[in-house]
C-alpha positions in Angstrom: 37.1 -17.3 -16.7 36.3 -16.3 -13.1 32.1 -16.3 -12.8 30.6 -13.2 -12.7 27.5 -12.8 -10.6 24.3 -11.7 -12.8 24.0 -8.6 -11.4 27.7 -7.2 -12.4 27.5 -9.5 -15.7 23.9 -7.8 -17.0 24.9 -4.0 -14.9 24.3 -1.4 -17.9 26.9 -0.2 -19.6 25.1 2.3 -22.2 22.5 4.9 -21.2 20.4 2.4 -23.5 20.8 -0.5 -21.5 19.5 1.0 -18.2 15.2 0.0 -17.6 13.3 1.7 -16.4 14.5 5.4 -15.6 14.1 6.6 -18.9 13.1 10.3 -17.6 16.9 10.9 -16.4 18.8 9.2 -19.2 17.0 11.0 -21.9 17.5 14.3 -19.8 21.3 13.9 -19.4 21.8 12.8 -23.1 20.5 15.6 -23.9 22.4 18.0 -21.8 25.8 16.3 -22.9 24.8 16.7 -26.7 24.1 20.1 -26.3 27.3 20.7 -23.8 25.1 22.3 -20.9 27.0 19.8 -18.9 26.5 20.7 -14.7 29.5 20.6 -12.4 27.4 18.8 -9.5 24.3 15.9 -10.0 22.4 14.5 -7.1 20.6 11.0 -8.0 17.9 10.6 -5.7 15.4 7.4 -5.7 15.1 4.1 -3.7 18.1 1.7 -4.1 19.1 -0.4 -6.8 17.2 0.8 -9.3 20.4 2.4 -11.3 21.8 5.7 -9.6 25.2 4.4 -9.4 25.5 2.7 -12.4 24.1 6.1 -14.2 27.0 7.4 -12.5 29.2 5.3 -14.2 28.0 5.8 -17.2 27.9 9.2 -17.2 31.6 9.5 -16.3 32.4 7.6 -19.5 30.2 9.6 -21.6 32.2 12.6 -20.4 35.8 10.9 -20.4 35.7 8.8 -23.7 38.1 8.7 -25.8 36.4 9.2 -28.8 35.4 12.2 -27.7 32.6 13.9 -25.3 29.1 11.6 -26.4 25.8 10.6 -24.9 27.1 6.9 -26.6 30.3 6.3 -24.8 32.2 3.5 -26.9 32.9 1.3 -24.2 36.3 0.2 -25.6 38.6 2.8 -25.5 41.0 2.5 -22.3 39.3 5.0 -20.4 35.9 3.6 -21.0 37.2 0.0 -20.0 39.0 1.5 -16.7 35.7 2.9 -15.6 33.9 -0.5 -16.4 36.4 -2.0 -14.4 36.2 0.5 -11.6 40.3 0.9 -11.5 40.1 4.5 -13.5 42.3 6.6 -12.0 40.3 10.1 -12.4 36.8 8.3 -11.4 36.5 8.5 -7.3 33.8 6.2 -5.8 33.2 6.9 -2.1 31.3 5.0 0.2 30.1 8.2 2.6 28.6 5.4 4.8 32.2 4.8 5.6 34.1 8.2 5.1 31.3 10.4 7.1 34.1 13.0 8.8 34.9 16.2 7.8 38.5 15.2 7.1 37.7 12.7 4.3 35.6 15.7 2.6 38.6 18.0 3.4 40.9 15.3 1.5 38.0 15.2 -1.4 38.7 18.9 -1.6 42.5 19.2 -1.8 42.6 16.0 -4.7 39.9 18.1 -6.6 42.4 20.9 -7.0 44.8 19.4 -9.0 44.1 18.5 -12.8 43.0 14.9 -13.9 45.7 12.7 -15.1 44.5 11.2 -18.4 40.3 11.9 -18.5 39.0 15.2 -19.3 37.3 15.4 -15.6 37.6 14.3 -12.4 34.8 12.3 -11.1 33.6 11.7 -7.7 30.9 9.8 -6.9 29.6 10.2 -3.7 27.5 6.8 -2.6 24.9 7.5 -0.3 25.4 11.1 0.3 23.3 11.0 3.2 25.2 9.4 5.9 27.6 13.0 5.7 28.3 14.7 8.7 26.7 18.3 9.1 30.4 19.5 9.2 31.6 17.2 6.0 28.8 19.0 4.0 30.0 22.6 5.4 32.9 21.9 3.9 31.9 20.5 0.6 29.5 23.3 0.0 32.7 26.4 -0.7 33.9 23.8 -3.5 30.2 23.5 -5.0 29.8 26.5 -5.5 33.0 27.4 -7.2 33.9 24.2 -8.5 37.3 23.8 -10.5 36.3 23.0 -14.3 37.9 19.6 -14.4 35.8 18.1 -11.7 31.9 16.7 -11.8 30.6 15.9 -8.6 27.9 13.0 -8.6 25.7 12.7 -5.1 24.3 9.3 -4.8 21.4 8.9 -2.4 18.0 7.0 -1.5 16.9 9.5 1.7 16.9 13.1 -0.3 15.3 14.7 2.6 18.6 14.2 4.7 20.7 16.4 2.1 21.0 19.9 3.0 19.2 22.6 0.8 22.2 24.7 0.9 24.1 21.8 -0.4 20.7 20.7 -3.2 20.8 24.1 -4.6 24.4 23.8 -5.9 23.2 20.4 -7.7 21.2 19.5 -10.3 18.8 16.8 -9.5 17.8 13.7 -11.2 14.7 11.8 -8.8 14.7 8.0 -10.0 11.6 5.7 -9.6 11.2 2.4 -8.6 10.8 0.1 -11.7 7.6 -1.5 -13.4 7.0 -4.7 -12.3 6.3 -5.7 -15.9 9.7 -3.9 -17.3 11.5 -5.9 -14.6 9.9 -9.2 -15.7 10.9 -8.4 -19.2 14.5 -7.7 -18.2 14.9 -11.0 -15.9 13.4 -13.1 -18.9 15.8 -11.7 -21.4 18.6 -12.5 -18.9 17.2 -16.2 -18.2 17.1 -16.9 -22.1 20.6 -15.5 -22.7 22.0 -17.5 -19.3 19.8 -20.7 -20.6 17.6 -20.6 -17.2 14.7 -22.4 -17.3 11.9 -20.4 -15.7 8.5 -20.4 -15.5 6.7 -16.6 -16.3 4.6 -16.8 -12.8 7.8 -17.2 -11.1 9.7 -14.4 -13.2 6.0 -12.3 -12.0 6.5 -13.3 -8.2 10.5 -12.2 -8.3 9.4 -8.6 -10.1 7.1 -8.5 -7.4 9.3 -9.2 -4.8 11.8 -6.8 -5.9 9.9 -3.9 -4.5 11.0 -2.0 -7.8 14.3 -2.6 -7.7 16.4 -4.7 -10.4 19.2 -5.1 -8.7 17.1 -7.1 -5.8 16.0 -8.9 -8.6 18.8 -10.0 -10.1 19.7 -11.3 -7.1 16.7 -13.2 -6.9 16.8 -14.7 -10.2 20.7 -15.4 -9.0 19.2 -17.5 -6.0 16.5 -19.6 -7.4 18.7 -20.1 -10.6 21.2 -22.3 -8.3 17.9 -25.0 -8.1 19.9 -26.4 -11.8 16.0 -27.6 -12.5 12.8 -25.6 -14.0 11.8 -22.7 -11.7 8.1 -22.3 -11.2 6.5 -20.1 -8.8 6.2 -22.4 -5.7 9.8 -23.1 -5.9 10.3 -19.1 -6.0 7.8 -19.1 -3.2 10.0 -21.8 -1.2 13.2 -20.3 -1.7 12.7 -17.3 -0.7 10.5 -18.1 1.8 7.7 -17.0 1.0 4.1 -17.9 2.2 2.4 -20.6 -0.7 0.0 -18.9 -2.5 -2.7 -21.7 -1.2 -2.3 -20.9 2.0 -2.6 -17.2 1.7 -5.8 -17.5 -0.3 -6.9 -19.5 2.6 -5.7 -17.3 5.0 -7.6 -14.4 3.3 -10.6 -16.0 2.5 -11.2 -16.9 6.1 -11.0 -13.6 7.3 -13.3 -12.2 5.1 -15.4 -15.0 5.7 -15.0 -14.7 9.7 -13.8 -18.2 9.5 -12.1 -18.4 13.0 -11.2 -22.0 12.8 -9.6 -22.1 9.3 -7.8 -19.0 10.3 -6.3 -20.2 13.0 -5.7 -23.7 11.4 -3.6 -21.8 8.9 -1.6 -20.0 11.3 -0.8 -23.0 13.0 0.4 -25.0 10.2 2.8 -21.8 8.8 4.4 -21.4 12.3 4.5 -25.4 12.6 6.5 -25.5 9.2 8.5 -23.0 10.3 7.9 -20.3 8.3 8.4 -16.7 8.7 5.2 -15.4 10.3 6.9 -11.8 9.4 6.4 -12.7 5.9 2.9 -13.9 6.5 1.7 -10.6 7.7 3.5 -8.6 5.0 2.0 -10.5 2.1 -1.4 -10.7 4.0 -1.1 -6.5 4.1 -0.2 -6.7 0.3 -3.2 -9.2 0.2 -5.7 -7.0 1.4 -4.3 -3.8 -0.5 -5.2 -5.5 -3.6 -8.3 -6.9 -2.5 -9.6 -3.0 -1.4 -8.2 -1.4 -5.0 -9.8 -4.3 -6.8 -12.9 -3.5 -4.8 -12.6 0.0 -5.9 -12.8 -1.1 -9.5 -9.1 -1.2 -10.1 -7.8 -3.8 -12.3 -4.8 -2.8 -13.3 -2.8 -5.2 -11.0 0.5 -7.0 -12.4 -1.0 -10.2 -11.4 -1.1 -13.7 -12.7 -4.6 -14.4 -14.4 -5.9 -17.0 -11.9 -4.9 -14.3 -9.0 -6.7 -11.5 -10.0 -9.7 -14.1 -10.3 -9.5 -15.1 -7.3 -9.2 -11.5 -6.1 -12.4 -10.6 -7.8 -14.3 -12.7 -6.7 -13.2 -12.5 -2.9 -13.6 -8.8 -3.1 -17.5 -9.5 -4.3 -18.4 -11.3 -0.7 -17.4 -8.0 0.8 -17.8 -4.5 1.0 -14.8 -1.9 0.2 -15.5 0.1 3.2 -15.2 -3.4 5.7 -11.8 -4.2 3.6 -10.6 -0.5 4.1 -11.7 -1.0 7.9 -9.8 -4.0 7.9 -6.2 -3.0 5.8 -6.5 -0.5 8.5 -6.2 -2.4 11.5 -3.5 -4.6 9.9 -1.5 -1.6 9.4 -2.0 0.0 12.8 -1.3 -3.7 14.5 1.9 -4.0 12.9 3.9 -2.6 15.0 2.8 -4.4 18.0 3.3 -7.5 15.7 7.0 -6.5 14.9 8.3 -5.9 18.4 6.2 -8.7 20.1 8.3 -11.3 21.9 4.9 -14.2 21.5 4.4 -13.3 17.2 2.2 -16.3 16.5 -0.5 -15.3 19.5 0.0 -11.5 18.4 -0.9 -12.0 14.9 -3.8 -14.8 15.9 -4.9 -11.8 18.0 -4.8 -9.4 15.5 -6.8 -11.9 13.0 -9.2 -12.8 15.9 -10.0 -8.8 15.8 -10.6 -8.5 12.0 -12.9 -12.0 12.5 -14.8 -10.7 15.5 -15.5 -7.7 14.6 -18.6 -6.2 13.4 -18.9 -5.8 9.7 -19.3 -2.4 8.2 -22.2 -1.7 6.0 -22.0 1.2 3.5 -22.9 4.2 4.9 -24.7 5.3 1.5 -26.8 2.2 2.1 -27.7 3.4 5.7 -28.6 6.4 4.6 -30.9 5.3 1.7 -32.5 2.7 4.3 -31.1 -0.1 1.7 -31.1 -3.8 3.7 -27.4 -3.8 5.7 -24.6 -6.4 3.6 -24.8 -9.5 5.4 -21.5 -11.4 6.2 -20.8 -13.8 3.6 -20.9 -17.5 4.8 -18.2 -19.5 5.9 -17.3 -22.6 4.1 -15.5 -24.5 7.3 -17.1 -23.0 10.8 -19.3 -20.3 12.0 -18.2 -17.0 12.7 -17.0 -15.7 15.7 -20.1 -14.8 17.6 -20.4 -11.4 19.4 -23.5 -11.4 21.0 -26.0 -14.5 21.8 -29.2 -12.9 20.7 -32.5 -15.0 20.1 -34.4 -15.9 17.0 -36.7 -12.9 15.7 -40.2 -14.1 15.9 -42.8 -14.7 13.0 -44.3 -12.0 11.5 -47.5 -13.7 12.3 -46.5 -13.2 16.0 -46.5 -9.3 15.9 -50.0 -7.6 16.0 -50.8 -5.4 13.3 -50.0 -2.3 15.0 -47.5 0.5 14.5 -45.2 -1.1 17.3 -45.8 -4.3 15.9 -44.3 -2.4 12.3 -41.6 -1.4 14.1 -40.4 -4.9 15.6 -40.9 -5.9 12.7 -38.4 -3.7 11.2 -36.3 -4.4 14.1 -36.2 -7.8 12.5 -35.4 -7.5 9.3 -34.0 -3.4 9.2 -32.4 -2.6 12.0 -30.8 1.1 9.6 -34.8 1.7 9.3 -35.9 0.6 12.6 -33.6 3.3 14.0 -34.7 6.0 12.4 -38.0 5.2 12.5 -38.0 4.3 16.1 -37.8 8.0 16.8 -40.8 8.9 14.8 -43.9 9.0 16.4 -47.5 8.3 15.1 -49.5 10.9 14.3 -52.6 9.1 12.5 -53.0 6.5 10.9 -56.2 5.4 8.3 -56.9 2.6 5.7 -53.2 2.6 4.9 -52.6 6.1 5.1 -49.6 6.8 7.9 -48.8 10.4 9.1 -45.5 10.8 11.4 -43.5 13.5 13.1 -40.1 13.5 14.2 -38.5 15.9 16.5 -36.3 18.6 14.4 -35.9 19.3 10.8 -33.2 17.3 10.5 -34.7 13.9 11.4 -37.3 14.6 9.7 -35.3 15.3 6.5 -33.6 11.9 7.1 -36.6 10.0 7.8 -38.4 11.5 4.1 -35.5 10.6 2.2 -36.2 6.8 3.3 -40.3 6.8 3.2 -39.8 4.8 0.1 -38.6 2.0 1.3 -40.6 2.1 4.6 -43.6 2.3 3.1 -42.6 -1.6 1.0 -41.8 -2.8 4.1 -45.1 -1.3 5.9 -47.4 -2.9 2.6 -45.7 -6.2 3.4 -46.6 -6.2 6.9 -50.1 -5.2 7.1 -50.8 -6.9 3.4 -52.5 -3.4 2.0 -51.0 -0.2 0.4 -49.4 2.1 2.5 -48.0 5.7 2.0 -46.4 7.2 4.8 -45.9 11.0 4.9 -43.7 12.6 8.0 -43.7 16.2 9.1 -41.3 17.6 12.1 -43.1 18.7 14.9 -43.7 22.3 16.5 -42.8 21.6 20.2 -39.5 20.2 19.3 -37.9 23.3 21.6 -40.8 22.8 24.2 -40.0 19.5 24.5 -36.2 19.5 23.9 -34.7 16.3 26.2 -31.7 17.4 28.6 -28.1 16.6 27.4 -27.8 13.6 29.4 -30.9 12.2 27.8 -29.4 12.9 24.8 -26.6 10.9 25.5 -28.3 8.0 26.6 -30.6 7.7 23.6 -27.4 8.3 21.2 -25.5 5.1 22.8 -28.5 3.2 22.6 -28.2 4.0 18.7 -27.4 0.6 16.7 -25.1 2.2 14.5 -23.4 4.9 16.8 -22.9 1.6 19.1 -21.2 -0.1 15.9 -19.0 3.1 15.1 -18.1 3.0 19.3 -17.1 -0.6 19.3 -15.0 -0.3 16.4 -13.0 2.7 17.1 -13.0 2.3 20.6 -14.7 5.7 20.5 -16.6 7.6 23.3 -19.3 10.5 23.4 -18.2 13.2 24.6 -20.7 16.3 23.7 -24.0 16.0 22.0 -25.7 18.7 20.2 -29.0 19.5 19.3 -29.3 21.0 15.6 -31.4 23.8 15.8 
């Protein structure tokens, strides 16, 4: 017997048999049961994921033999013709290749005439889409006042490229893309009944892989099935030529850990191996992506075990906004990545950018005065640095003064040092600090942090200290010109971080009155 590939040996031949897009079988079995049967369908969802082979299906549930059922027996001659795609009243056409108004117009004259042994003429329009504007005129008279013999079926994956005129003639079916954990269940039944030895990581990585769709992965399991030996991840991994999960962990944890030399260690050794560096950078995206959900709390991640460990505890060194900032980037980069002629010194570029950048504390934390996140170490080299600043003196070194406070803060706060820094001294007594700040606002900001200035004011001067602040009442008499204001705004530490990151510039300032 001729060898069938898996895909057409396993394709469903029952409503029952199809995963994962329970929500339109259940839908259509019903509306055959009850005889509410529609003249036109339009399946609508990403590809291989079943819209065709519901098609199929559908047409021998209305056809059969044994009469009109949501179970079509699968046996009668009908039923078999369908299966084998040589019934005579079942039409499948490819409108990738027969876009022209005269193939439509031909579609049109053959629906006229009454089916030759099936109760319905079937046609079964394969990406729909790719119709000409004209082809649809045409086929939109014969929608609307169909023939009752004939069932139109629209098969598409772009929806948004079918005319309205022509969707509200249809009845519409939207398919999803499939769980990854339904498709791993499905490829496992299929290795036990084909006697494939396969590991369940490497059944995990080909769901993954599959983008949702089970026809991808039956290919897949097809592919790395040919090894004739026991399939474990890596040798999924190598097959498909994929990036080892050791090396992606290493990748990822040098980033975060602004690792430069490990980073760029690992891109040389994938690009030396000749690897796709393409793949690289999509699994590094999908990388980060489940780093930032994870560090959102998310945990509901079809992931090995050992993965979503390592995961967890990469996303700990790190803050979810700095991860956001940096799935970003890798997203807006990756179109210069695609269409660069020199790919290994775009992407080392790219990486060198997430690296050298500065980290993002959490703006909450800012607010609240709370100490900034501090990079997490690197375990191979330093990281990348931006600016060669000098070693903070001793406390012991600052006089025990209110500029001496505020050096000090500069130190070891630079979030409270800001604010502060625009405070000024009022009096000061035995531990008892009054400030003002220009404007309400400031002030507001300033009170909300007292707290923890006033720990870091006890520490300094070695007594207790409360601080109290009050905005001043020449704030308008002494309100600084706009290009002052400008100049004392870039001098900010964090407006200077937001600037360097976003490449942003001032271009009004605005004095809250």
């Amino acid at each position: 017997m001729q060898y069938q590939v898996i895909a057409r040996k396993f394709r469903p031949q029952t409503f029952e048999d199809v995963v994962g897009q329970e929500h339109v079988t259940r839908v259509i079995r019903n509306a055959i049961e009850l005889g509410r049967i529609p003249h036109a369908f339009v399946f609508s969802g990403p590809r291989g994921v079943g819209k065709t082979s519901i098609a199929r299906i559908l047409a021998k549930a209305l056809n059969c033999e044994q009469g009109l059922s949501a179970t079509p027996c699968n046996h009668c001659a009908i039923c078999e013709d369908i299966t084998a795609s040589r019934a005579v009243d079942v039409f499948e056409i490819d409108a990738a290749s027969h876009t022209g108004v005269d193939n439509i117009r031909e579609l049109i004259e053959n629906s006229r005439y009454a089916p030759s042994v099936a109760r319905y003429k079937t046609f079964i329009i394969d990406e729909a889409h790719m119709l000409s504007k004209s082809a649809f005129n045409a086929l939109l008279k014969t929608l609307e006042e169909p023939p009752p013999h004939v069932i139109f079926i629209l098969a598409t994956t772009e929806l948004g490229k079918i005319p309205v005129t022509v969707l509200s003639r249809c009845q519409r079916y939207d398919f999803r893309r499939i769980a990854v954990e339904e498709i791993k269940a499905h490829l496992k039944s299929i290795a036990e009944r084909e006697s494939i030895s396969i590991s369940d990581d490497a059944l995990t990585l080909i769901a993954l892989q599959s983008d949702g769709g089970m026809r991808d992965a039956q290919g897949m399991l097809e592919h790395v099935a040919a090894t004739g030996q026991d399939v474990s991840a890596d040798t999924v991994a190598a097959m498909l030529g994929l990036v080892g999960r050791t090396t992606l962990r290493e990748l990822a944890s040098a980033l975060v850990r602004q690792d430069a030399t490990t980073m760029l260690d690992t891109v040389g050794r994938v690009y030396q191996y000749g690897q796709d560096l393409g793949q690289l950078y999509r699994e590094l995206l999908e990388t980060y992506r489940n780093l930032m959900v994870v560090a959102a709390g998310y945990t509901k991640l079809a992931l090995p075990g050992d993965e979503m460990d390592f995961l967890q505890n990469l996303a700990a060194e790190t803050s979810f906004d700095e991860l956001h900032r940096a799935l970003g980037v890798l997203i807006r980069s990756e179109e210069d990545f695609r269409y660069s002629s020199l790919p290994r010194i775009t992407l080392e570029a790219i990486l060198m950018r997430l690296i050298a950048a500065p980290r993002l504390n959490d703006l909450g934390a800012l607010i609240a005065g709370a100490p900034a996140v501090a990079p997490a170490p690197t375990r191979a080299a330093a990281p990348v640095q931006r600016v060669a600043a000098p070693s903070p003196a001793s406390d012991s070194n600052l006089p025990k003064t209110w500029e001496g406070f505020v050096s000090f803060l500069k130190q070891n706060d630079q979030a409270l040092a800001a604010l502060i820094g625009r405070a000024n001294l009022e009096a000061s007594d035995n531990g008892r600090i009054r400030l003002s700040a220009p404007g309400s606002f400031l002030t507001d900001q300033v009170a909300k942090v007292l707290p923890d200035i006033g720990k870091h004011a006890s520490a300094f001067f070695g007594q207790d200290c409360r601080i109290t602040v009050t905005a001043r009442e020449d704030t308008q008499a002494a309100k600084p010109k706009p290009s002052e204001l400008r100049s004392q705004v870039r001098q900010d530490p964090l407006i200077k971080e937001v600037m360097t990151e976003f490449a942003a510039e001032i271009k009004d300032v605005r004095v809250k009155e």
